[in-house]
MARLUM-213986 format. One record per atom (N, C-alpha, C): x, y, z; atom name; residue number from 1. Coordinates in steps of 0.1 Angstrom, whole numbers, plus 5000, padded with zeros to 4 digits. Example, Ala and Ser with C-alpha at 12.3 -4.5 7.8 and 13.67 -1.06 7.14 Angstrom:
<atoms>
+------+------+------+----+-----+
:   px :   py :   pz :  a :   k :
+------+------+------+----+-----+
: 5132 : 4943 : 5078 :  N :   1 :
: 5123 : 4955 : 5078 : CA :   1 :
: 5132 : 4967 : 5078 :  C :   1 :
: 5128 : 4978 : 5071 :  N :   2 :
: 5137 : 4989 : 5071 : CA :   2 :
: 5129 : 5000 : 5079 :  C :   2 :
+------+------+------+----+-----+
</atoms>
This chain:
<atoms>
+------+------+------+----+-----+
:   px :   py :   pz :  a :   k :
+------+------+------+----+-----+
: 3255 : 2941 : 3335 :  N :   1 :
: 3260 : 2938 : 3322 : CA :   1 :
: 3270 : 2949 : 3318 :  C :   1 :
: 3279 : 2944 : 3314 :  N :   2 :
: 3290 : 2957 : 3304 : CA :   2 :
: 3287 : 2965 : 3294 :  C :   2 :
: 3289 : 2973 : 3293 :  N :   3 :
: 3289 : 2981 : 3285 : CA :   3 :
: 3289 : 2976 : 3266 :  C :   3 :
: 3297 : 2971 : 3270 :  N :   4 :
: 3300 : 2958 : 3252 : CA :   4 :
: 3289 : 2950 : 3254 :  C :   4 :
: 3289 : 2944 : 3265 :  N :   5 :
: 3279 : 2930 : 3261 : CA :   5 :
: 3265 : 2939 : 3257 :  C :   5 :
: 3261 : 2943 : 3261 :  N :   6 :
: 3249 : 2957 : 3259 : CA :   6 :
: 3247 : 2959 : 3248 :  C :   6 :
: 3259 : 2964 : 3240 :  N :   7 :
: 3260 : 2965 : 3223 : CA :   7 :
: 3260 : 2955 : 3215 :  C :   7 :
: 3262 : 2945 : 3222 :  N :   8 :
: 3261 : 2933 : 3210 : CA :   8 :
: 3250 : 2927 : 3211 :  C :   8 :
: 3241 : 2927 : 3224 :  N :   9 :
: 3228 : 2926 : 3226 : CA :   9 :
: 3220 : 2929 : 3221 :  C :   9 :
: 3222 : 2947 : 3217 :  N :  10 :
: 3212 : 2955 : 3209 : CA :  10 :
: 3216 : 2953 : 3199 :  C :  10 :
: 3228 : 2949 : 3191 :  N :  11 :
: 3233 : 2950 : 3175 : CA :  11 :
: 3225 : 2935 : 3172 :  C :  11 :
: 3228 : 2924 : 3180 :  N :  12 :
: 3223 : 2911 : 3176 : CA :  12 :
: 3208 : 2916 : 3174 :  C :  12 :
: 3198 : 2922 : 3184 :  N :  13 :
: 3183 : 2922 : 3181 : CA :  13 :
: 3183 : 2928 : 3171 :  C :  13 :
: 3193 : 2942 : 3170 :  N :  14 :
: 3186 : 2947 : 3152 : CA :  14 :
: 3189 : 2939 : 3143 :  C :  14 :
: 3200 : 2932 : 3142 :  N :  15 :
: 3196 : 2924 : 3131 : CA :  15 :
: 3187 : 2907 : 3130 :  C :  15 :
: 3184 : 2908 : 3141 :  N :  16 :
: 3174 : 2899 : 3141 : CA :  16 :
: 3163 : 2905 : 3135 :  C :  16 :
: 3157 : 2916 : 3134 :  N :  17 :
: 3146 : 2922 : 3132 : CA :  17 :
: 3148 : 2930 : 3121 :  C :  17 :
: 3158 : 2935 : 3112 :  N :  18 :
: 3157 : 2937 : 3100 : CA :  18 :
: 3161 : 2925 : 3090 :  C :  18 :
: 3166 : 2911 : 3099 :  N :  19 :
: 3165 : 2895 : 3092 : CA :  19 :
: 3153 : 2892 : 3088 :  C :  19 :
: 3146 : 2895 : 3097 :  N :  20 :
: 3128 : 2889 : 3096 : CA :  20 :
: 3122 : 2899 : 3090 :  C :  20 :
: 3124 : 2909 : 3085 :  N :  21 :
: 3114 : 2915 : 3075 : CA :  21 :
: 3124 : 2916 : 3058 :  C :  21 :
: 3133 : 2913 : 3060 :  N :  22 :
: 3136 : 2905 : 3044 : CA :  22 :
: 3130 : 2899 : 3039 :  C :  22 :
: 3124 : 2895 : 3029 :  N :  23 :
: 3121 : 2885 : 3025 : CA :  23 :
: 3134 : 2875 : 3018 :  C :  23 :
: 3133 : 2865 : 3019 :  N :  24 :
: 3143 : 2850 : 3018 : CA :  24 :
: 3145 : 2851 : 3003 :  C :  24 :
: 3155 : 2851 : 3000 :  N :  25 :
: 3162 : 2850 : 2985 : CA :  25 :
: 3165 : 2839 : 2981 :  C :  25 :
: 3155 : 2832 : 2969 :  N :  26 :
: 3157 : 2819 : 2964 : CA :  26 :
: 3176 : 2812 : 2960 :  C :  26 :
: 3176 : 2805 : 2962 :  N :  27 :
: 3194 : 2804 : 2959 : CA :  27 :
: 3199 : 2807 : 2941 :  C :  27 :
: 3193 : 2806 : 2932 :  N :  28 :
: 3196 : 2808 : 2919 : CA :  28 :
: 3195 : 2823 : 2917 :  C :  28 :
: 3206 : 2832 : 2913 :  N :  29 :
: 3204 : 2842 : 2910 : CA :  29 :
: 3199 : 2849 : 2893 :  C :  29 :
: 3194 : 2840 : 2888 :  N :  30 :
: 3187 : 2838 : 2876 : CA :  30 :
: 3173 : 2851 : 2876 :  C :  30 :
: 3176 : 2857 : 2869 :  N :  31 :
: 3160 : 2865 : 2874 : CA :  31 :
: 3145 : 2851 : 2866 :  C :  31 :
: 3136 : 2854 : 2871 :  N :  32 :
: 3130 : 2841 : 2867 : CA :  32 :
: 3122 : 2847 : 2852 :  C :  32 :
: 3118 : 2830 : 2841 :  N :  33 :
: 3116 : 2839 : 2831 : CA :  33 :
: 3102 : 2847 : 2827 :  C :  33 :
: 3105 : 2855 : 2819 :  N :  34 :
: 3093 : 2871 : 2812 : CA :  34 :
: 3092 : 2868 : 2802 :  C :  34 :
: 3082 : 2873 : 2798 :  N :  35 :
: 3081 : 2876 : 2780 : CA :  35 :
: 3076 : 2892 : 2782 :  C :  35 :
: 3078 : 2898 : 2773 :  N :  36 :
: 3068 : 2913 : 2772 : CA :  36 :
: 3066 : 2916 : 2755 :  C :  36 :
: 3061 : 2925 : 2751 :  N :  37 :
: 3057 : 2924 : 2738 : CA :  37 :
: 3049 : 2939 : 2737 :  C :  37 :
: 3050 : 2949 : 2725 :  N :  38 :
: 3048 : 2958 : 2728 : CA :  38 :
: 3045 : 2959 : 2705 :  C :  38 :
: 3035 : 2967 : 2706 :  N :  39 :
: 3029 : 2974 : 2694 : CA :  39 :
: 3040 : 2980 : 2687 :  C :  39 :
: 3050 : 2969 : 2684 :  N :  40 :
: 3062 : 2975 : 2672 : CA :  40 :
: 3056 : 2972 : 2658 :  C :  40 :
: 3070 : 2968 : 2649 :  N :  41 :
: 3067 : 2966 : 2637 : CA :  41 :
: 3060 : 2955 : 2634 :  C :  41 :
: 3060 : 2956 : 2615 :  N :  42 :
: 3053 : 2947 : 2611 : CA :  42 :
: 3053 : 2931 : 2614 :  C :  42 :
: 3068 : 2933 : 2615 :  N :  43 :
: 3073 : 2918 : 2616 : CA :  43 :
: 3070 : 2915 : 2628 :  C :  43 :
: 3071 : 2923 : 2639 :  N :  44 :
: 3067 : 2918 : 2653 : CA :  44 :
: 3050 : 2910 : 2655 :  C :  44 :
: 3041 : 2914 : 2640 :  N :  45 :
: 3029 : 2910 : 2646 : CA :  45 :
: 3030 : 2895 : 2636 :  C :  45 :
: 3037 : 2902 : 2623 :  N :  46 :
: 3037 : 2883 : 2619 : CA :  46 :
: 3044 : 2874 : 2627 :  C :  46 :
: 3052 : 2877 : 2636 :  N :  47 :
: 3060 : 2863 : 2646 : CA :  47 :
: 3048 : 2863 : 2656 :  C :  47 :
: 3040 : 2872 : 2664 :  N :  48 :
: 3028 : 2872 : 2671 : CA :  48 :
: 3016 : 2862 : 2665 :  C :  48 :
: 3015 : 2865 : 2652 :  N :  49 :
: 3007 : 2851 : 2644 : CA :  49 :
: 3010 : 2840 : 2642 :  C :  49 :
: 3021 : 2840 : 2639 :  N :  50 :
: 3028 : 2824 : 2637 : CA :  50 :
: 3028 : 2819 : 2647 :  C :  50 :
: 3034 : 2827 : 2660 :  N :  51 :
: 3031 : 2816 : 2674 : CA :  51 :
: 3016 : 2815 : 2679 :  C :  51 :
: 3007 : 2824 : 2676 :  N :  52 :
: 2996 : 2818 : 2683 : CA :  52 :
: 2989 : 2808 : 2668 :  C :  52 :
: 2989 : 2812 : 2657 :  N :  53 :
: 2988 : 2799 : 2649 : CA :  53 :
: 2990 : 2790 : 2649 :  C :  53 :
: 3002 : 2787 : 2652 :  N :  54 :
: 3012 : 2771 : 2653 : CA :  54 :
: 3003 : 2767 : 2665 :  C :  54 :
: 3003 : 2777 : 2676 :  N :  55 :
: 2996 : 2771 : 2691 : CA :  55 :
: 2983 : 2766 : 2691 :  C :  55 :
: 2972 : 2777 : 2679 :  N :  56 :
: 2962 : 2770 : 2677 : CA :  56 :
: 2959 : 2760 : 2671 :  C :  56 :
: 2965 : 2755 : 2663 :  N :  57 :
: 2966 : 2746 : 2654 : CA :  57 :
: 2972 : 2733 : 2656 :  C :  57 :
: 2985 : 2732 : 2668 :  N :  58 :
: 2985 : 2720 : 2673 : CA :  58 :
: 2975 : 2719 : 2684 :  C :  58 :
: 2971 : 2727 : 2689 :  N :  59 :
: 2959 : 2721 : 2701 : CA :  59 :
: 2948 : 2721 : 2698 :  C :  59 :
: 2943 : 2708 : 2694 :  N :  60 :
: 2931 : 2707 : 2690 : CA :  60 :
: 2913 : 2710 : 2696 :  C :  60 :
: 2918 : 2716 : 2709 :  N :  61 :
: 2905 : 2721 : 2716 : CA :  61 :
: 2903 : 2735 : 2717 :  C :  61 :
: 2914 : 2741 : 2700 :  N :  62 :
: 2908 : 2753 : 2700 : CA :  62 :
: 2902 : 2758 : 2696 :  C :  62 :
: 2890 : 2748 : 2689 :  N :  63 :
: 2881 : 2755 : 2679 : CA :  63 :
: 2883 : 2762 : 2670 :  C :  63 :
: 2877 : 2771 : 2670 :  N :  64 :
: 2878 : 2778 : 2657 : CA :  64 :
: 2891 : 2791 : 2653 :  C :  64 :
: 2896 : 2788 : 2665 :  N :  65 :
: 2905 : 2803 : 2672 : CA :  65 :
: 2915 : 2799 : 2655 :  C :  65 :
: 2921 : 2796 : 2648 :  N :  66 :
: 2930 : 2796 : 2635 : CA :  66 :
: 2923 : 2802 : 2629 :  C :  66 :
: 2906 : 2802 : 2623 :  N :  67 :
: 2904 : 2810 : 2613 : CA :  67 :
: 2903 : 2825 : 2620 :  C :  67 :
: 2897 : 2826 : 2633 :  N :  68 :
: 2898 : 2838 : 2639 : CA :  68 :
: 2911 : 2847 : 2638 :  C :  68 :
: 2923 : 2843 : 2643 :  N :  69 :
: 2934 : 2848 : 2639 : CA :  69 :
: 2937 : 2847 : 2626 :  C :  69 :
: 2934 : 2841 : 2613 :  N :  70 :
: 2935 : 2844 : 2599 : CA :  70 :
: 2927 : 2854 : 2598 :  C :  70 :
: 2913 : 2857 : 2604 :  N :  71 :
: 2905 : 2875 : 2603 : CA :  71 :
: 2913 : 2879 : 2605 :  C :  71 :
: 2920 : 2880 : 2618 :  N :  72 :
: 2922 : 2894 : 2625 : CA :  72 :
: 2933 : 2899 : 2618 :  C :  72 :
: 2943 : 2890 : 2613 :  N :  73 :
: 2958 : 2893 : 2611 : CA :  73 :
: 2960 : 2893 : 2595 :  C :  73 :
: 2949 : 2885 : 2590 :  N :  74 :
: 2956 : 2887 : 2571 : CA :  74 :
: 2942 : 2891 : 2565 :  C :  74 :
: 2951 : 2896 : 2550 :  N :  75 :
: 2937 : 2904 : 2548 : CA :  75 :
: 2927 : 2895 : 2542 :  C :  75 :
: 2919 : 2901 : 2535 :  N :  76 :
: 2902 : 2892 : 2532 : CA :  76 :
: 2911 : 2887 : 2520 :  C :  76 :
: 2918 : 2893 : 2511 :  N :  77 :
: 2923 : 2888 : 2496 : CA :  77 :
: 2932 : 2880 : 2499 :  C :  77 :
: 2942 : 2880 : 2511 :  N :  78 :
: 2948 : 2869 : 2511 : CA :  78 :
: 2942 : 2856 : 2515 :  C :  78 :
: 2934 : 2857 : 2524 :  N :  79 :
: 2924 : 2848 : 2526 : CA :  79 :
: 2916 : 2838 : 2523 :  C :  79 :
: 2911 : 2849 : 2505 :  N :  80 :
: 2907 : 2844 : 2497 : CA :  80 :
: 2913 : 2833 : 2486 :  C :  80 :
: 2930 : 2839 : 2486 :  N :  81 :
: 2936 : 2831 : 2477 : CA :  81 :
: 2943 : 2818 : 2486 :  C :  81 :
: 2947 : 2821 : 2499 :  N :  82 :
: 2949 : 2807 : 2509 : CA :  82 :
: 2934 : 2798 : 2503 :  C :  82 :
: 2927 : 2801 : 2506 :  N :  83 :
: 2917 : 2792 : 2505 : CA :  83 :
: 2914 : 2785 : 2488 :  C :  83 :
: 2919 : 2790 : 2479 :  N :  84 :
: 2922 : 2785 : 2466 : CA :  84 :
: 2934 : 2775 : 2469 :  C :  84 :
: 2942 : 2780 : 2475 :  N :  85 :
: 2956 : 2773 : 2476 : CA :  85 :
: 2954 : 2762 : 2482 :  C :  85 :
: 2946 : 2764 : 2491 :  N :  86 :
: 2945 : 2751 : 2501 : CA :  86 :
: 2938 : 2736 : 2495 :  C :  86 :
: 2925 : 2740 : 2490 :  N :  87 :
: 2917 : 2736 : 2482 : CA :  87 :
: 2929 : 2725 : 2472 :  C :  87 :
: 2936 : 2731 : 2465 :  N :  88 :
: 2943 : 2723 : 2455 : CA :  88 :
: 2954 : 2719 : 2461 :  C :  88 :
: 2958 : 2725 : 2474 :  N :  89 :
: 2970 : 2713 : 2478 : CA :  89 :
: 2970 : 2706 : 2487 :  C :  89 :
: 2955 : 2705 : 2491 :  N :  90 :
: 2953 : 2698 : 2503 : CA :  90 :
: 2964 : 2694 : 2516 :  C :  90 :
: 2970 : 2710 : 2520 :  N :  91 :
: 2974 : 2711 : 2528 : CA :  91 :
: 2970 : 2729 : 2535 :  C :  91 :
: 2980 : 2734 : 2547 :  N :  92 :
: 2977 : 2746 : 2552 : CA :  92 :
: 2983 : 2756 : 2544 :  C :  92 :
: 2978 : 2766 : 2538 :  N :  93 :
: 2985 : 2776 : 2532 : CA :  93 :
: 2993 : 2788 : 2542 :  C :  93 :
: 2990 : 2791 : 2553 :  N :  94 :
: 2998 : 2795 : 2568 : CA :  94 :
: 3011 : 2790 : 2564 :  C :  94 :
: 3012 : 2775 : 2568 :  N :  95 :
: 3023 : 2769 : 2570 : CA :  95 :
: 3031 : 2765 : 2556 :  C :  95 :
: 3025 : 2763 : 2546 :  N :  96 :
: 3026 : 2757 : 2535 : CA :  96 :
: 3032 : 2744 : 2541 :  C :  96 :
: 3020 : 2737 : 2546 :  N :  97 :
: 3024 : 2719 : 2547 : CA :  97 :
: 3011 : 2716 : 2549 :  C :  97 :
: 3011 : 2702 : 2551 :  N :  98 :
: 3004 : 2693 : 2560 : CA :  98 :
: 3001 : 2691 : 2571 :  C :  98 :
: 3014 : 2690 : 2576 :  N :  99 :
: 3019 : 2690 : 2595 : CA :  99 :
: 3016 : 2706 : 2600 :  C :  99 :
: 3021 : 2704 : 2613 :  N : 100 :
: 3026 : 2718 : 2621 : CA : 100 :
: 3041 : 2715 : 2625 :  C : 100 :
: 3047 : 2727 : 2624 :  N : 101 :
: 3061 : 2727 : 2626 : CA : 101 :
: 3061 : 2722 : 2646 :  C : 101 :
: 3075 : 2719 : 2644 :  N : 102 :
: 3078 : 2721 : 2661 : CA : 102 :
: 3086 : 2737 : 2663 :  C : 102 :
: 3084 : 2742 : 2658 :  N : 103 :
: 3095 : 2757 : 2659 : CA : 103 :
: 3090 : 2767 : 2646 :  C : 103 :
: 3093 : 2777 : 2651 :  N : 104 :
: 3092 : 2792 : 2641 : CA : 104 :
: 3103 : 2800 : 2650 :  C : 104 :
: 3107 : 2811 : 2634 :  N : 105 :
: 3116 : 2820 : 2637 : CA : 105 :
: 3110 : 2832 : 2626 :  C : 105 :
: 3109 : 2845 : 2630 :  N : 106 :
: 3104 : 2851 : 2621 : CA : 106 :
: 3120 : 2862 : 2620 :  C : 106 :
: 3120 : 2868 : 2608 :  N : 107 :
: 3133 : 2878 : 2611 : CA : 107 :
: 3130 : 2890 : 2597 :  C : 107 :
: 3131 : 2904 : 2601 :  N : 108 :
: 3126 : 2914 : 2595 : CA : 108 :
: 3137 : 2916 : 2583 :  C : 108 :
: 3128 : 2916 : 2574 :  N : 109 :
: 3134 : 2916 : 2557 : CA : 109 :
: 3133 : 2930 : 2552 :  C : 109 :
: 3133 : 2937 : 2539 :  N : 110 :
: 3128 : 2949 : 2533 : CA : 110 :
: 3115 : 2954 : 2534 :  C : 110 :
: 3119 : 2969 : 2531 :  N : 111 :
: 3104 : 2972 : 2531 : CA : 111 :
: 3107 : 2981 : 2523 :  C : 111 :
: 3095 : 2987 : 2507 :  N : 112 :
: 3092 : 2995 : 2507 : CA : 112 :
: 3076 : 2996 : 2498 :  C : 112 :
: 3073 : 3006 : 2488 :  N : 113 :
: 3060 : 3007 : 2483 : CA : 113 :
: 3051 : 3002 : 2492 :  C : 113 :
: 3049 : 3003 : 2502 :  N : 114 :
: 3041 : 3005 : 2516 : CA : 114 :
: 3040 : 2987 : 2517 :  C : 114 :
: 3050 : 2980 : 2516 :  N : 115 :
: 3049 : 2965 : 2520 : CA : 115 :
: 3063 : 2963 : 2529 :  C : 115 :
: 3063 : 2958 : 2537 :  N : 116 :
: 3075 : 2948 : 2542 : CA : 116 :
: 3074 : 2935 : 2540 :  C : 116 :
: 3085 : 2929 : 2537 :  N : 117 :
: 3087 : 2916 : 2544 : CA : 117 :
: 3095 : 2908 : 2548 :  C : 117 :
: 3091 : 2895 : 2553 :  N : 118 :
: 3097 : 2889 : 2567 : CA : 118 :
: 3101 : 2875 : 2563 :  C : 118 :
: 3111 : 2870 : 2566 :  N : 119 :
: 3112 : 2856 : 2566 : CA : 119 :
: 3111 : 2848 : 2576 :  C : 119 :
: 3100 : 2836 : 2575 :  N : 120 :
: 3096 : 2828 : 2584 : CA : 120 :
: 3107 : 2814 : 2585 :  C : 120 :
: 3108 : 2810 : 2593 :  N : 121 :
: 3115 : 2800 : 2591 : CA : 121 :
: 3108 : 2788 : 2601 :  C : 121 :
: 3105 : 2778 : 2594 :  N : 122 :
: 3099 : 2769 : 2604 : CA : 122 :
: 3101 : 2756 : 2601 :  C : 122 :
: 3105 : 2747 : 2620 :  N : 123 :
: 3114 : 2740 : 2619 : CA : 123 :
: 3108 : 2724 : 2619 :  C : 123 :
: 3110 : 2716 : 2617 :  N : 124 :
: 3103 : 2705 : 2614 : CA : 124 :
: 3114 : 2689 : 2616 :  C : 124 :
: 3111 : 2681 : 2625 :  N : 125 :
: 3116 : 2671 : 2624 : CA : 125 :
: 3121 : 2673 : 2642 :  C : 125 :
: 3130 : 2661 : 2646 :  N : 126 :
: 3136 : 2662 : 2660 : CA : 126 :
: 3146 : 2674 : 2663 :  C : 126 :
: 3146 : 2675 : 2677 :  N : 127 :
: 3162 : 2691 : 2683 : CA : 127 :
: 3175 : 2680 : 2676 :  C : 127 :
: 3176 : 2668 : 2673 :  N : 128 :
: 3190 : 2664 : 2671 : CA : 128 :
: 3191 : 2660 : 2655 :  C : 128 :
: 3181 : 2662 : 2648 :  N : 129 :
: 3180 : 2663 : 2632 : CA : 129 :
: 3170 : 2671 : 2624 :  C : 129 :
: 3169 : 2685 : 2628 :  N : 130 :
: 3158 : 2691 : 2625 : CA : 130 :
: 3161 : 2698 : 2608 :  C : 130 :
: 3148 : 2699 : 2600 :  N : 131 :
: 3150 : 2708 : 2586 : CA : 131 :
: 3137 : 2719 : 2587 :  C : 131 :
: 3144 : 2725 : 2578 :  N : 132 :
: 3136 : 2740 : 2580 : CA : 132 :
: 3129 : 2739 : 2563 :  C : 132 :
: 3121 : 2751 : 2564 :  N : 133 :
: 3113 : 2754 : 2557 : CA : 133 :
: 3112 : 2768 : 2556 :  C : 133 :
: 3116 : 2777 : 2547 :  N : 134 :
: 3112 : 2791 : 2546 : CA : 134 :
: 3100 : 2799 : 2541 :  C : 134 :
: 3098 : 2805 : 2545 :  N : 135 :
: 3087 : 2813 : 2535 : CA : 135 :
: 3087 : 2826 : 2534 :  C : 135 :
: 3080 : 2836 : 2527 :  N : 136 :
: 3083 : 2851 : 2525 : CA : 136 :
: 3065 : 2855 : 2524 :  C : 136 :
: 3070 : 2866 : 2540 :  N : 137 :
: 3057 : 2867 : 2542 : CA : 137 :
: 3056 : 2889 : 2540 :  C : 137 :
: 3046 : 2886 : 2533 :  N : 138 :
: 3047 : 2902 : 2529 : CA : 138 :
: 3032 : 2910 : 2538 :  C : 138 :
: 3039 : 2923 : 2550 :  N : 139 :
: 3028 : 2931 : 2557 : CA : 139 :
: 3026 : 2947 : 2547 :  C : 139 :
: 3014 : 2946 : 2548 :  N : 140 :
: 3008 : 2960 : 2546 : CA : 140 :
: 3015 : 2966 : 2558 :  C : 140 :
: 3024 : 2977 : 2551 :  N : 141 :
: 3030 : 2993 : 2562 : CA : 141 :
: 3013 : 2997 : 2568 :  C : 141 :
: 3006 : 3000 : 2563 :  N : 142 :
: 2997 : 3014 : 2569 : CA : 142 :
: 2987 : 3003 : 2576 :  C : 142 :
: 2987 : 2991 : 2578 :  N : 143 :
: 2977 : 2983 : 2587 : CA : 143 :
: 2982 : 2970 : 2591 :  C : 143 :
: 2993 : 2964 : 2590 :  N : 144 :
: 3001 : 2957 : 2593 : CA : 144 :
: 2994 : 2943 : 2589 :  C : 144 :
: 2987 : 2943 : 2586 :  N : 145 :
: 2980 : 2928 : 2581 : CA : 145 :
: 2991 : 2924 : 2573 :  C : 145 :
: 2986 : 2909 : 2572 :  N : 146 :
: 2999 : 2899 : 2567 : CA : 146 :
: 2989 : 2899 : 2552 :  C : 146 :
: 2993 : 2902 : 2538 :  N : 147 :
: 2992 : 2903 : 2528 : CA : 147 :
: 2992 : 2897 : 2515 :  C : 147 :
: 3005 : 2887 : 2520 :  N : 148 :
: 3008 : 2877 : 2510 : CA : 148 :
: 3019 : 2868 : 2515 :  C : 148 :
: 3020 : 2856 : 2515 :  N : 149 :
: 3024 : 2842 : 2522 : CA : 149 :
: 3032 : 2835 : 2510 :  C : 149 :
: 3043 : 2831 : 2506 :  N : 150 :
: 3049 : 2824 : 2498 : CA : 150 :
: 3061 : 2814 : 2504 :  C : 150 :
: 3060 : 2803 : 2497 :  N : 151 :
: 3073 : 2795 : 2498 : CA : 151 :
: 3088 : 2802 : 2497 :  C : 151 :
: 3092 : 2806 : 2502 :  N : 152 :
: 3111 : 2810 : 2496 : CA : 152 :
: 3115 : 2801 : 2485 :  C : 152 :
: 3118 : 2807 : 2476 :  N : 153 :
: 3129 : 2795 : 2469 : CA : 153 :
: 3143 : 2800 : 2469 :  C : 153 :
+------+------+------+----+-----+
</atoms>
């Protein structure tokens, strides 16, 4: 054998053999999708309630998991007054409806005298004719609990 053909012999096997310990690159260079989520602000844990609310609340095999997340996340007084509210409107005081939305948007509003708050926006009806609904949701700064829940006007 020649001297070339020799090198192209050995060049072809190396890369035969660092071909096969690549692993094979799907064709979309899309990275595939994440979520991550990390102990920020206030408003980060009220959008963290609303989505697992909305989630418990349309799936009906969650038991009890909606009042569990109304412990964990709002306080006993607001609680107490949802539950007045509800009573007379015979609807969710969370959502202020009847229904469950198909969509939430939560977005960080003011803060001060140790309250923030956040506007909820949640979406209702089809993606090609949807209407929204606002609310103004106020967190305790020093414990983050959700504190008080109102309609926007």
């Amino acid at each position: 054998m020649s001297r070339t053909t020799n090198r192209v012999l050995v060049a072809a096997a190396l890369l035969a053999a660092a071909g096969a310990s690549v692993p094979a690159v799907a064709s979309s260079t899309s990275p595939p999708p994440a979520r991550s989520g990390a102990n920020g602000p206030a408003y980060d844990r009220v959008a963290d309630f609303y989505g697992a609310y909305i989630d418990a609340v349309t799936d009906s095999g969650s038991g009890h998991l909606d009042s569990q997340l109304r412990t964990f996340y709002l306080t006993s007084n607001l609680r107490s007054r949802l539950a007045t509210w509800e009573s007379r409107e015979h609807a969710d005081g969370v959502l202020r409806a009847q229904d469950v939305p198909r969509a939430w948007k939560v977005t960080a509003g003011d803060s001060g005298m140790g309250h923030t708050w956040s506007t909820v926006r949640l979406t209702w009806g089809s993606a090609q004719h949807p209407t929204y609904t606002y609310l103004t949701v106020q967190s305790d700064l020093a414990t983050k609990k959700i504190s008080d829940i109102k309609a926007k006007s």
